[in-house]
N, C-alpha and C positions, 0 to 999 in steps of 0.2 A: 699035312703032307704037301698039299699046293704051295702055302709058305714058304716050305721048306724048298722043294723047287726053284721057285720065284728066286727065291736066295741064291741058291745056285748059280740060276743064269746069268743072274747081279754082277756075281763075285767073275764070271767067264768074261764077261762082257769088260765089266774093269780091265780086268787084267789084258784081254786081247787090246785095248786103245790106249792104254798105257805102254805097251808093248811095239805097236805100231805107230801110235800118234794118231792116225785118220782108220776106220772101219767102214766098210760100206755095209747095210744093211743084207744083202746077199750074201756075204762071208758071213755074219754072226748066224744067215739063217741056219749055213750049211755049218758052220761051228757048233751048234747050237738042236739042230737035229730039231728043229721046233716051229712053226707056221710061221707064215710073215705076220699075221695079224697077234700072235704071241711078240714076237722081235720089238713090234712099235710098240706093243703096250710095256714091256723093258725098257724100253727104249723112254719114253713120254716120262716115267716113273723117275729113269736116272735122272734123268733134263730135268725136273722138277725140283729135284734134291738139289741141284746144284754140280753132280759128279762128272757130267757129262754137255758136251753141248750137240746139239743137230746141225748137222749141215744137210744142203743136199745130196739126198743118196743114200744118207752114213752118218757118223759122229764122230768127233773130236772131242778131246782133251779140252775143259772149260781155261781162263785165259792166264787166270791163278794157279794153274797146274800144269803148264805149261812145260811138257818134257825136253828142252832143250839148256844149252848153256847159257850161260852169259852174253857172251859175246855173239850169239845167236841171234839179238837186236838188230847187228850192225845188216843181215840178210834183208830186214825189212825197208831198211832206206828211213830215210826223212821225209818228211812229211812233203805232199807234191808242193810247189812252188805256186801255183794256182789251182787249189782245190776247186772241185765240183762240186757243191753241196745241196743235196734234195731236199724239199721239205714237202710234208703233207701236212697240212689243214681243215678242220674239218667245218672250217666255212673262210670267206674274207669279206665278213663284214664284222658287226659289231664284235668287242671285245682285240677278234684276230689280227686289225690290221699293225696295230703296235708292236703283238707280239713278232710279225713277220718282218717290221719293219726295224725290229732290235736284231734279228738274227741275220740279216741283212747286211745291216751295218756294220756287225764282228765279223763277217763274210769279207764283205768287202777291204775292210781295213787289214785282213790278212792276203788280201792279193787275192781273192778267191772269188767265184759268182755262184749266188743262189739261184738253183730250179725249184719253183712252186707248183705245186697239184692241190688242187681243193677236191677236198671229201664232201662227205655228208651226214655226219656220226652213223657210219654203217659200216661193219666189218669188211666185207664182200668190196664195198667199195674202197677202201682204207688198200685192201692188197690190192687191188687194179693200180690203181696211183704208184701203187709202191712198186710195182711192177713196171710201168712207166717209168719211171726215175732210174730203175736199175737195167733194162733196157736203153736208157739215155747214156749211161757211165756214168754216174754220181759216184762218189769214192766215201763218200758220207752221209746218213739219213738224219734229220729230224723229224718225227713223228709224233701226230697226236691222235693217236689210234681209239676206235672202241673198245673198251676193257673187260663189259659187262657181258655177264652170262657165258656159253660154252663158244660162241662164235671169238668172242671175245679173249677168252684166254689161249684158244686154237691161233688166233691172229700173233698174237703178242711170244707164243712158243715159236710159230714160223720168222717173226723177227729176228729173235733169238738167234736163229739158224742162218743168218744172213753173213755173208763173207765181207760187209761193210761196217762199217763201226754202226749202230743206230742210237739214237740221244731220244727220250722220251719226253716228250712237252706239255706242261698240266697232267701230268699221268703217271701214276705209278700202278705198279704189278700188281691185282689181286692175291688173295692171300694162299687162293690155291699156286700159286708160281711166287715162292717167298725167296727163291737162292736162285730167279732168272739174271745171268748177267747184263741188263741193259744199265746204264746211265740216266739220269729224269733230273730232268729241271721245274720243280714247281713250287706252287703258291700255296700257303697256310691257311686257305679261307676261312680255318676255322677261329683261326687265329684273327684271324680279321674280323667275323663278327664278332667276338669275344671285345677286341675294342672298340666295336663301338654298344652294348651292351654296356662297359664303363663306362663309356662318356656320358651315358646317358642316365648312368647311375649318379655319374656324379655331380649333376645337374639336379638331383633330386628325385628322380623318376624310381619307382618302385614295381611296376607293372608295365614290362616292357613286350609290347607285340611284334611277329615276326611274320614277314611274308615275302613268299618265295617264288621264284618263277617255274612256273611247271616244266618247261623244256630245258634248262640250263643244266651238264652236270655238275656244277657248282652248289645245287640246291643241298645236297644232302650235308655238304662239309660245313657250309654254314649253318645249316641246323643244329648240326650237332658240336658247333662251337655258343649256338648260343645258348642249347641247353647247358652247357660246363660252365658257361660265365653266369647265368641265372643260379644255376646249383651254386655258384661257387661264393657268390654273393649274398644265397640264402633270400634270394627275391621271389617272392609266389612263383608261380605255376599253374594253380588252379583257376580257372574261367579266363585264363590270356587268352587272347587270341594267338593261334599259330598256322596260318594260311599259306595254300599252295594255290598260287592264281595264273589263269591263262597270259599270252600275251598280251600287251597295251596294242590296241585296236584291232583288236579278235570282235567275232561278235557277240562272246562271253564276257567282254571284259567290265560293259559297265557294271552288269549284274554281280561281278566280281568283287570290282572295286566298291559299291555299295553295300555286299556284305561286308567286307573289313572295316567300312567307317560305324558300319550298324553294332557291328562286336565289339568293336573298340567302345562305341559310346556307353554299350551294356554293360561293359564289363568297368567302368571309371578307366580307362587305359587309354593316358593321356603322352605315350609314348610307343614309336614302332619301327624298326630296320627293316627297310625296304630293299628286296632282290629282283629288280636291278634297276638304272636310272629311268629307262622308258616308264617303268612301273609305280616306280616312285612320284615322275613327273604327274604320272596320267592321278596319281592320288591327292595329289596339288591341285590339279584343274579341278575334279570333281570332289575335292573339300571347297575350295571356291566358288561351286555352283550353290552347293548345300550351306555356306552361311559359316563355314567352321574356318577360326581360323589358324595359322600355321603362321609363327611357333607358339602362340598364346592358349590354343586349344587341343592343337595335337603336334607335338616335338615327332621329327621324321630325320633318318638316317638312311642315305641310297648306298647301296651297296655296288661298285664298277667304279662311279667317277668317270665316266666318258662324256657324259654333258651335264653333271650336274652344276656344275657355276653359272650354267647360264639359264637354271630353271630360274622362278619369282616363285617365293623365293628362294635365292641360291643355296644348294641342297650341301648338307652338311653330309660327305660321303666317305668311305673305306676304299681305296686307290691299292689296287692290285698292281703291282708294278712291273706291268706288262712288255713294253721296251725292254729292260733290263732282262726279265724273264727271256726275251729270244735271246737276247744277245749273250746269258750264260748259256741258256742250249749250243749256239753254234760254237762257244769257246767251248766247251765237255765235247762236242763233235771233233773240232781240231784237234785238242791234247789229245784225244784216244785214237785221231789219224795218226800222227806223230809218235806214239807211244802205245804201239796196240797189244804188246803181251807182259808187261809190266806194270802197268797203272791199273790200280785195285778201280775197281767199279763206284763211280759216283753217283751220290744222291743229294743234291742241292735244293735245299728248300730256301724260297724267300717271305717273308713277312710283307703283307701289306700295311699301309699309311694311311693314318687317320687324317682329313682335310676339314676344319672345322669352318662353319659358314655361318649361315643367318637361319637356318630352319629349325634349329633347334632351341634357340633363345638362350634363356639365362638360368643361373641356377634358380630353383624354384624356394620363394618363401616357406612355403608350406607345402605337404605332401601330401 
């Protein structure tokens, strides 16, 4: 009977913002004869399907469904002449600054100027910035929001609802929000460890070790690109090493780095993709202290490429292609200024680049 209800108010709901184009939430209550805390949870429900979008207050018609005419484009104008474009970051140091400094650059090369806000992977914080920006008059967001958990998809619904176009940067939608209309520009990390798992296949290596950075959310995609390239290659699995290690110069880390060269040796696993260059480096130095050498005794692949040419030796790395990665955000940012109720919702994934060096050596005689 609940179901059956719920249904109901579904079907009212539609029909009134279909009807009207915009709804405030006080109308559907008193439409609707049903608590405000009922309305939002109808409300959260449409938004997630895709049928409806939040704004504040109220809802609208998502952008594909758009009840107007054709010619109902020409109301919205062209795109401003020098866009204001926001971004949040959820750091500017490693990794971020390329990526800020691609979106920058398609900013700039469209007559337009970037506002920066740095986050700190924290929801709460992600909407203060974002707040700021919209406060400022940005006519455009790029975001690279927290995703995880309920803070997480609560952030990413309130985006949703924003009367700015928003472009999502390294991030896409949890699965609970599968039909949110944002825009995402990201990276295939999985994809990326996958190549270099082959390179190192094809060097000979059959027992290839993984480790990952405990703070980066990049960890989990690269796991589980390199469990599919392991599967997929039919290379062991059992007694690899597959480690999640603190930062390089933690006070956990020798201890860290020490288990990974001790599991490697136990296990004959004379090959490992390292997340991320710091990590990689610091496994250099301290196989250097211990006598092992690299690429003769253990083949090592960093996974960033932000300094690895100029480790000893120069680290053979997976190059996320981070410049390009802003500078397609801020172009999906433009097009959907310019074009905000006709252009279906994009999702741009880019591949990262294998960079081959000296730390992995040569294909191996024998296995």
């Amino acid at each position: 009977m609940n179901q059956k209800l719920a249904a109901q108010r579904h079907e009212l709901i539609l029909r009134a913002v279909r009807t009207h184009g915009t709804v405030r939430l006080q109308e559907l209550v008193d439409l609707l004869g049903a608590s405000a805390v009922t309305v939002r949870r109808d409300v959260t429900a449409l938004a997630d399907r895709g049928l409806v979008v939040r704004v504040h207050g109220g809802i609208t018609m998502p952008r594909h469904a758009e009840p107007f005419p054709r010619g109902a484009q020409s109301l919205v104008g062209p795109a401003p002449v020098h866009p204001l474009v926001g971004m949040v970051a959820p750091s500017v140091e490693y990794y971020w600054p390329a990526v800020i400094q691609g979106a920058q650059t398609a900013v700039a090369a469209a007559g337009g100027r970037l506002v920066l806000r740095a986050s700190s992977y924290d929801a709460a914080e992600d909407r203060r910035r974002v707040h700021e920006l919209l406060d400022r008059g940005v006519q455009t967001l790029l975001v690279a929001p927290s995703t995880t958990g309920r803070a997480g998809v609560e952030l990413l619904r309130w985006l949703g609802a924003q009367n700015v176009p928003v472009v999502l940067v390294e991030r896409l939608p949890p699965p609970e929000l599968p039909t949110i209309a944002l825009d995402a520009a990201v990276t295939d990390h999985a994809i990326g460890a996958g190549l270099a798992v082959r390179h190192l296949a094809t060097l000979g290596h059959q027992r290839i070790g993984l480790v990952t950075s405990r703070q980066s959310p990049h960890s989990d995609a690269i796991r589980t690109g390199w469990t599919t390239a392991v599967s997929s290659l039919d290379l062991p699995f059992h007694g690899v090493p597959v480690l999640d290690v603190p930062p390089y110069g933690s006070p956990q880390w020798t201890r860290a780095v020490d288990e990974v060269i001790d599991e490697c040796l136990a296990a004959s696993v004379h090959a490992v993709l390292v997340h991320a260059d710091r990590e990689a480096i610091g496994l250099l130095e301290r196989t250097r202290e211990r006598g092992i050498r690299v690429p003769d005794d253990l083949a090592v692949v960093s996974y960033d490429d932000e300094v690895a040419a100029a480790s000893d030796p120069p680290l053979t790395a997976v190059r996320p292609q981070k410049h390009r990665l802003g500078a397609l955000a801020a172009q999906l940012a433009l097009a959907r200024l310019a074009d905000p109720l006709d252009r279906p919702v994009h999702r741009v994934v880019l591949w990262p680049t294998l960079t081959v060096r000296e730390s992995c050596g040569t294909a191996l005689t024998a296995v």
